[in-house]
C-alpha positions in Angstrom: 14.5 25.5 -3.1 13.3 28.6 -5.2 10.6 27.9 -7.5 12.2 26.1 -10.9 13.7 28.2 -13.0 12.2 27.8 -16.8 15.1 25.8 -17.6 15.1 23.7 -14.7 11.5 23.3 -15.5 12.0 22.4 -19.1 15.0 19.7 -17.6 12.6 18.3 -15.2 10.1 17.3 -18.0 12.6 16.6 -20.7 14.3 14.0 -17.4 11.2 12.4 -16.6 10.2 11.2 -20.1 13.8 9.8 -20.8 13.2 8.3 -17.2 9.6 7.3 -18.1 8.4 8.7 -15.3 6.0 11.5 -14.6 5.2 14.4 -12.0 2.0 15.0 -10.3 0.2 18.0 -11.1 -1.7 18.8 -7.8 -4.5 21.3 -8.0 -4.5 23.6 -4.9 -7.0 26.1 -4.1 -5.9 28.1 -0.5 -2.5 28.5 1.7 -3.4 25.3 3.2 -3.3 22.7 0.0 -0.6 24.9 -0.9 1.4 23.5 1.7 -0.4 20.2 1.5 1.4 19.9 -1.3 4.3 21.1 -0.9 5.2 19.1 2.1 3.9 15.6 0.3 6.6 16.6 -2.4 9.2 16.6 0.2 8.4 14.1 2.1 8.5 11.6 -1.5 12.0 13.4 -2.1 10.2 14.6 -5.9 10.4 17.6 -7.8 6.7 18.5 -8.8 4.1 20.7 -10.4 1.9 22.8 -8.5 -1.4 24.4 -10.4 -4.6 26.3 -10.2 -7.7 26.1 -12.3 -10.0 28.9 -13.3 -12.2 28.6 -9.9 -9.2 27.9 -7.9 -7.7 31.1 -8.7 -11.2 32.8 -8.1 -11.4 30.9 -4.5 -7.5 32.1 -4.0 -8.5 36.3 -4.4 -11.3 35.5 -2.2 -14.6 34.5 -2.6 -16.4 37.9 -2.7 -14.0 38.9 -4.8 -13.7 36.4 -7.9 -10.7 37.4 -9.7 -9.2 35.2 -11.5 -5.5 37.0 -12.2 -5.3 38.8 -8.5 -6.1 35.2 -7.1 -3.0 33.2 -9.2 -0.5 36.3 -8.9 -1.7 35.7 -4.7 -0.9 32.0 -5.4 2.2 33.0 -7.3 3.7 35.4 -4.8 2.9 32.6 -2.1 4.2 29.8 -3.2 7.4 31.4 -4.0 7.8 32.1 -0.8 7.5 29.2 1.1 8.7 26.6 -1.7 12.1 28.0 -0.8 11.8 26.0 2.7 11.2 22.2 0.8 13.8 20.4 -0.7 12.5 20.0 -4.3 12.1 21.6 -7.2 8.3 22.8 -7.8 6.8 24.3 -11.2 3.6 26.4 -11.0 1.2 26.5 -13.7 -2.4 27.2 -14.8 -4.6 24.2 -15.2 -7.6 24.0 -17.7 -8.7 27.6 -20.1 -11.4 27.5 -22.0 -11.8 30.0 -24.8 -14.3 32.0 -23.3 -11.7 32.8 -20.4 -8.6 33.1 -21.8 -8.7 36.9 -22.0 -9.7 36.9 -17.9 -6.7 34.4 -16.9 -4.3 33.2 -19.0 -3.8 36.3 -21.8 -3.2 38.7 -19.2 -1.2 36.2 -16.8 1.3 35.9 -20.1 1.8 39.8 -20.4 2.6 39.9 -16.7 5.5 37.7 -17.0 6.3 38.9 -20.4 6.9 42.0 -19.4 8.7 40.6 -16.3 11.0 39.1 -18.4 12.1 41.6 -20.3 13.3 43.2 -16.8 15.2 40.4 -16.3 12.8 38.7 -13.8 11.2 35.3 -13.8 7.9 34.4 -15.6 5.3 34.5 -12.8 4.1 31.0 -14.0 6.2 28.0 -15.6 3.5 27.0 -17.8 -0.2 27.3 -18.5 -2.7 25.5 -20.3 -4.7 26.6 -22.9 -7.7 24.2 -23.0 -9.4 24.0 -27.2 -11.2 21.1 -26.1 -14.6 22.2 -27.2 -13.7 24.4 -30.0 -12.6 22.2 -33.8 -8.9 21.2 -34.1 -8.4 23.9 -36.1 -9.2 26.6 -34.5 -7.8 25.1 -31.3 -4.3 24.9 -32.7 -4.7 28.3 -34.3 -5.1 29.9 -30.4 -2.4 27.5 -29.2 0.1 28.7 -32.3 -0.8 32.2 -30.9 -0.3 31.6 -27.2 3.2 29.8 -28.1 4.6 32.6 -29.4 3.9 34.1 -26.8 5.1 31.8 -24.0 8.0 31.7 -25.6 9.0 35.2 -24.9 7.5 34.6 -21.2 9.9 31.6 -20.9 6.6 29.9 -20.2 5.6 26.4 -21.5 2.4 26.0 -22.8 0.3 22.7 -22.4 -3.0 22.2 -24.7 -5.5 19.6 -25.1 -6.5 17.8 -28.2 -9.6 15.8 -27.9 -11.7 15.6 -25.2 -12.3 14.5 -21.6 -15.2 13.5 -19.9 -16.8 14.5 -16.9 -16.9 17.7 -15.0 -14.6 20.7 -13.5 -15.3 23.6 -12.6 -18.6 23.6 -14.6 -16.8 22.3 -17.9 -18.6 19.3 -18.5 -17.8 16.8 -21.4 -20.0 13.6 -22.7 -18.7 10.2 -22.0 -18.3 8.8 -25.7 -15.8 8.4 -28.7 -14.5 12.1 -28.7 -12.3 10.8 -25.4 -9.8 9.0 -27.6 -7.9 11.5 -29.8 -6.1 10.1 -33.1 -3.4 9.6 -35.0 -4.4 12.1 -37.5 -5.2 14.5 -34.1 -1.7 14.1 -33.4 -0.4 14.8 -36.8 -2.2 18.2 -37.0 -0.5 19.0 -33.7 3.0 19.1 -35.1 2.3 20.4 -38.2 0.6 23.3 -36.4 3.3 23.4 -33.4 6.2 21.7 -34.9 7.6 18.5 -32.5 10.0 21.0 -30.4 11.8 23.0 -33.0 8.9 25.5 -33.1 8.5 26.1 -29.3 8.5 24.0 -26.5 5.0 22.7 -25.2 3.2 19.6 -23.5 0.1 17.6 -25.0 -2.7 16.6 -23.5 -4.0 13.8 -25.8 -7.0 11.6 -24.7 -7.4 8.4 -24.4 -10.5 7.9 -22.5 -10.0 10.3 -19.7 -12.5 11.6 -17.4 -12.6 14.2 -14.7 -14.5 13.3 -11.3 -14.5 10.4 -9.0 -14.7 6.7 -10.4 -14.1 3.3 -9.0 -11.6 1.4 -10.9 -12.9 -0.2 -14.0 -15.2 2.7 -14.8 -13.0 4.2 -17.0 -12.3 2.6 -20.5 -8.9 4.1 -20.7 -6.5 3.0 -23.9 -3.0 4.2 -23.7 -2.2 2.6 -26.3 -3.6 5.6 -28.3 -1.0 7.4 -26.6 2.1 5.0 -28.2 0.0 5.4 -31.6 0.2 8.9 -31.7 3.8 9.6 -31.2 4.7 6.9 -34.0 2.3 8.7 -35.8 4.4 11.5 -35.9 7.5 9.9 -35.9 6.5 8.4 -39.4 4.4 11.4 -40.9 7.9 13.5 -40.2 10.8 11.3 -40.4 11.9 11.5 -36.8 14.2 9.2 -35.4 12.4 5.3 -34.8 11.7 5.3 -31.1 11.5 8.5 -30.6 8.7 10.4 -28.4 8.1 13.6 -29.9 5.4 14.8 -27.8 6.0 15.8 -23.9 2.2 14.3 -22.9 -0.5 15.1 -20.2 -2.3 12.7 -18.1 -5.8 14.3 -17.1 -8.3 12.6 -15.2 -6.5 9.8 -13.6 -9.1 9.1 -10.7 -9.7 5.3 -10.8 -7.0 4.4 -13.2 -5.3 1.4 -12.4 -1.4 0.5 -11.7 -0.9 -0.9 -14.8 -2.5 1.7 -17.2 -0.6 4.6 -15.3 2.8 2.7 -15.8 2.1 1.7 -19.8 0.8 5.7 -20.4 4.4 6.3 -18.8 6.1 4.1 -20.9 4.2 6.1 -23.9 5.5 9.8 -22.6 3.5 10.9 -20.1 5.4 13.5 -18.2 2.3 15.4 -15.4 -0.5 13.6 -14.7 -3.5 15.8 -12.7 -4.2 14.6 -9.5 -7.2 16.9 -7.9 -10.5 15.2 -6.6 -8.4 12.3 -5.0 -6.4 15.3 -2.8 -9.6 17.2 -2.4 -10.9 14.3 -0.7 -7.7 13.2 1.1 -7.8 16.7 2.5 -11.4 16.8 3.2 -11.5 13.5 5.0 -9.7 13.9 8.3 -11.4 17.3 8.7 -14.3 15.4 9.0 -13.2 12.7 11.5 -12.1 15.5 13.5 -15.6 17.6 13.8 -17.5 14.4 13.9 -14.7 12.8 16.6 -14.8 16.4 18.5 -18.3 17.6 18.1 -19.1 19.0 21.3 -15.8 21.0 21.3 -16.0 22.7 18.0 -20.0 22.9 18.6 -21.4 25.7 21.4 -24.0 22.8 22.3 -26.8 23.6 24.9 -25.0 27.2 25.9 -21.5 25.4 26.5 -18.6 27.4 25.8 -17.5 24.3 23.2 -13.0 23.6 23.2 -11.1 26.3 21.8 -8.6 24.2 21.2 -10.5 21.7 18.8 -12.5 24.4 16.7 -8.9 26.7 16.0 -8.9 26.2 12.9 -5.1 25.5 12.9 -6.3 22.5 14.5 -8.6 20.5 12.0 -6.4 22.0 8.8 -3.1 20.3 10.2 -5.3 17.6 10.1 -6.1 18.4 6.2 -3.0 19.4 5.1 -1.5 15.7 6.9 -3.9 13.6 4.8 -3.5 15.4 1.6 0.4 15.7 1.8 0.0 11.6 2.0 -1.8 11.4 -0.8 0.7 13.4 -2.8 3.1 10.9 -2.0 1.3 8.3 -2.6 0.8 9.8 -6.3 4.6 10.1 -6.5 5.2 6.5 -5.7 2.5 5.2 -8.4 3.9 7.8 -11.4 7.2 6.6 -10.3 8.9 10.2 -9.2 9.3 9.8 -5.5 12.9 10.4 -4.9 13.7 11.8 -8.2 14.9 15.5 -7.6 17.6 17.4 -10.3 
């Protein structure tokens, strides 16, 4: 299928938290996760959300080069292409923007498809993040009024953070302490400063002991029950209708979560959950077992001429692109999308 359309976008989200269910985010980084990806989707029969972070979209115009927007309008132009050959619906988007780069990646990335709009074309993107982690609420949701306005007349969906979470990516690193859980009166600000869908149409990321990087179950203290305490927050503070989820929310750093935290954060309106170091891995691992199961092909040992046919590197990225397409199914199954397509 083409890429989703902003309003098949918006249907997919607004589906999967009446459906309590949620769409994995994968971060990709060349042609190869790209199609990783893609195929994983199609093989779970699941709509999804494909993204890039700031040093993804570096990596993707080439690492000499180190352009942020030329690498996601290469990712853009790509995976419009070949999406058209799977099944499902897929939604590209922009993953973590701190301040400091907004005016290198995501700011110019919005006048692009602004202006592409206005032709009568599709956004380039179906949502980016703007990430105000670091900065105080109020300034955070100043930046994020600003960028909604303007996503709005890209057709674009923006998705912000309030609060903060741990760990590293791509050299953002966060401390481990009480700042992970975001509050009631967090979520509060949110609305009044965005509204609870009248104003715009945008995705929170609220946290609730989250943190980025690679952790064995148990090691992260995660309480989704912060997530259920801000939407009644809200519900009360604006006299929404009991029951009600006002807030479309984000799931980052999901590595070592268990079953049963994923499936109550559902429950709570979870709608994309990130899923990167467990696919870099996934992809990563069978390379390995192939060089280390083929070393003196894809080695020229003691003069030999090695095996063409092990070092191609078509050969060792099918290999990839196998284990991290499992891995997005796998992530389908446990957020409970695999076989939902609109």
């Amino acid at each position: 299928m083409p890429i989703a359309t902003p309003e098949k976008y918006a249907e997919m989200l607004d589906t999967a938290k009446a459906g309590a269910y949620a769409f994995p985010a994968i971060n990709v980084s060349s042609s190869q996760t790209l199609n990783a990806a893609l195929a994983g989707f199609a093989e779970a029969g699941s709509d999804g959300i494909i993204q890039v972070s700031t040093g993804g979209a570096d990596y993707l115009s080439g690492p000499t080069v180190k352009n942020m927007v030329s690498g996601s309008l290469a990712f853009a132009a790509y995976a419009a292409e070949v999406a058209q050959s799977y099944p499902v619906n897929i939604a590209l988007h922009t993953d973590h923007c701190p301040k400091d780069k907004l005016d290198g990646f995501v700011r110019p990335l919005l006048d692009l498809s602004v202006e592409r709009v206005k032709g009568g074309q599709a956004p380039l993107f179906q949502s980016h993040m703007w990430d105000g982690s670091a900065v105080p609420l109020e300034e955070n949701l100043s930046i994020a009024a600003e960028l909604l306005e303007k996503c709005i007349a890209a057709k674009i969906i923006l998705e912000i953070e309030v609060g903060v979470v741990g760990g590293e990516e791509d050299g953002v690193e966060a401390e481990i302490n009480d700042k992970l859980y975001s509050t009631p009166e967090d979520a509060i600000a949110t609305a009044r400063a965005l509204g609870h869908g009248e104003q715009g149409y945008y995705m929170t990321a609220l946290t609730f002991g989250n943190v980025h990087g690679v952790y064995k179950p148990g090691n992260v203290k995660l309480r989704p029950s912060v997530l259920r305490d801000a939407q009644a927050a809200v519900v009360q503070e604006f006299g929404l209708e009991e029951g009600a989820k006002p807030f479309h929310l984000v799931f980052h750093g999901g590595s070592g979560s268990s079953a049963e935290e994923i499936a109550e954060a559902l429950d709570y309106g979870v709608v994309k959950m990130n899923v990167d170091t467990d696919t870099q891995y996934a992809f990563t691992r069978p390379i390995a077992g192939h060089m280390l199961g083929n070393y003196d092909g894809v080695l020229k040992i003691d003069g030999e001429v090695g095996n063409k046919k092990t070092y191609d590197p078509r050969a060792w990225g099918k290999a990839g692109e196998a284990g991290m397409a499992a891995r997005v199914v796998e992530a389908c199954e446990h957020l409970r999308s695999a076989g939902r397509t609109i």
